[in-house]
C-alpha positions as CSV (number, residue, x, y, z in Angstrom):
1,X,-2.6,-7.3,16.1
2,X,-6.1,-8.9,16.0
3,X,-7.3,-5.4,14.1
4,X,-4.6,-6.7,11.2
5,X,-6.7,-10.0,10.4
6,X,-7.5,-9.6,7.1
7,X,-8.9,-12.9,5.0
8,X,-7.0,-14.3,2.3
9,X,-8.6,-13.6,-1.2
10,X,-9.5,-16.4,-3.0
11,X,-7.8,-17.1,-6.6
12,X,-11.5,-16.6,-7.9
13,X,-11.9,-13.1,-6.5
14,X,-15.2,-14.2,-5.2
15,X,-14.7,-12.5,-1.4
16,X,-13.1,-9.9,-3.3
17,X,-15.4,-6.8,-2.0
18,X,-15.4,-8.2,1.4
19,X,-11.3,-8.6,1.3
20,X,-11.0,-5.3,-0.3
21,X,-13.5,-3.7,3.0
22,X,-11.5,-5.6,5.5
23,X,-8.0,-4.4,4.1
24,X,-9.0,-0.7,4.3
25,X,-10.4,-1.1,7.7
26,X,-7.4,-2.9,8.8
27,X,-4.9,-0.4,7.4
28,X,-7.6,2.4,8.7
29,X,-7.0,1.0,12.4
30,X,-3.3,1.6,11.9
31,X,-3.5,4.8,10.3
32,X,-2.4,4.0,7.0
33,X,-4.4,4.1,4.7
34,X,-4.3,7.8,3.3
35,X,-0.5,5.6,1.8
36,X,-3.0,2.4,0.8
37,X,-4.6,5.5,-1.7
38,X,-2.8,8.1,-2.4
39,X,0.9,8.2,-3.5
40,X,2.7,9.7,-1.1
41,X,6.2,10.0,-2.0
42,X,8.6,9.5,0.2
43,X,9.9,12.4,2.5
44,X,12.8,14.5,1.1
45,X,15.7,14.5,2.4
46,X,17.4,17.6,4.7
47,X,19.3,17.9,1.9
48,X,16.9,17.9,-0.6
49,X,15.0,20.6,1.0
50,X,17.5,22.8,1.3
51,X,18.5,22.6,-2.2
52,X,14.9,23.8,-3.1
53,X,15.4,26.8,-0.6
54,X,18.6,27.4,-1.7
55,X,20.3,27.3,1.6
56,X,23.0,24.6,2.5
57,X,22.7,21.0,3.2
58,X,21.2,20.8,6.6
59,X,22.6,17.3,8.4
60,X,19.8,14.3,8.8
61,X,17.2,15.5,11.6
62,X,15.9,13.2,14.0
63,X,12.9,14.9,12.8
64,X,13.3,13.6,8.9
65,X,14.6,10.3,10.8
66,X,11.1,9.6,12.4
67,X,8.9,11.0,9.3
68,X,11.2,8.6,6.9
69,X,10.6,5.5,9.4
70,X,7.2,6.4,9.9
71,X,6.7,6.1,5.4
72,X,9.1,3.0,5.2
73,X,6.9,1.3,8.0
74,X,3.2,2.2,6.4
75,X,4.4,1.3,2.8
76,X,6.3,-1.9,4.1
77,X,3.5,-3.1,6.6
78,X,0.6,-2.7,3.3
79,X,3.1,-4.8,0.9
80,X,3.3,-6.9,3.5
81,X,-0.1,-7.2,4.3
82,X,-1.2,-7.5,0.8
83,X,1.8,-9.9,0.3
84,X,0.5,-12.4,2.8
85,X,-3.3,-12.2,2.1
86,X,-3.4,-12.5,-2.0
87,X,-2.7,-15.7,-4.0
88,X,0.5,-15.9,-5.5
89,X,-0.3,-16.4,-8.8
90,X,-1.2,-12.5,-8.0
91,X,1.8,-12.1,-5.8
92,X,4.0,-12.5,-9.1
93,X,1.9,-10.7,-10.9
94,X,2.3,-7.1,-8.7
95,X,5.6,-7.7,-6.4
96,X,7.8,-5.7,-8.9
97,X,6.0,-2.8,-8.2
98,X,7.7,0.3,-6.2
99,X,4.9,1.3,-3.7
100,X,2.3,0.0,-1.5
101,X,-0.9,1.8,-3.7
102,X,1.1,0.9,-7.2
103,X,0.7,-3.0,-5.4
104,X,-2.8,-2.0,-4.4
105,X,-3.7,-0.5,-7.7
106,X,-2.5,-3.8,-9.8
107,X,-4.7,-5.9,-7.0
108,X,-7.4,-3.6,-7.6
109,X,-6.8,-4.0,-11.3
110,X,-6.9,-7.7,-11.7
111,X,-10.1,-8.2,-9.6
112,X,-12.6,-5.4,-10.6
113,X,-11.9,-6.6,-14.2
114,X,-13.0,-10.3,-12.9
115,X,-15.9,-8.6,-11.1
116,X,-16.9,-6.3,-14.2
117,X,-17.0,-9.7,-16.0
118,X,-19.0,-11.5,-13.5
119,X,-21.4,-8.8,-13.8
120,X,-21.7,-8.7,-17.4
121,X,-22.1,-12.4,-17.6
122,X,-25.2,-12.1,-15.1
């Protein structure tokens, strides 16, 4: 758990390329972050794969089981490291949103637009 320690980000965004570094790294360690940058949807269903072969409904695999855990887990872990490391001013501001890189992307967002604005006022 000590490769998880990511700072918080201050309400100013002033550590924010340092947070943002330490958050990929962190999710890096843990294999996740291809899901911090990408959108990768989650796995279909046996079902749902058979209907686009057009063979019948297969039952749940243990092997759809473990790739379905294995998404939940990634996208829950990021929103829940993201969660516990922004302000909440900027908690509210991107909790409605479905996946871990659409939470990521509205973080992102907020604080390069601060940081473009630092660095036009410089």
């Amino acid at each position: 758990e000590d490769n998880f320690k990511v700072p918080k980000l201050l309400a100013d965004g002033s550590n924010w390329v340092t947070y943002k570094d330490r958050l990929r790294w962190a999710l890096d360690a843990h294999g996740m972050l291809d899901q911090l940058e990408k959108n990768i949807p989650e796995p279909l269903t046996p079902a749902e794969l058979s209907s686009t072969k057009a063979s019948p409904a297969l039952p749940a695999t243990p092997g759809y089981k473990i790739r379905y855990e294995k998404w939940w887990m990634a996208e829950a872990t990021i929103k829940q490291c993201i969660a516990s490391t922004v302000p909440d001013s900027v908690f509210n501001r991107v909790k409605a949103k479905k996946s871990a890189k659409d939470v990521w992307d509205a973080v992102a967002a907020i604080f390069e637009d601060r940081l473009l604005l630092v660095a036009i006022n410089l």
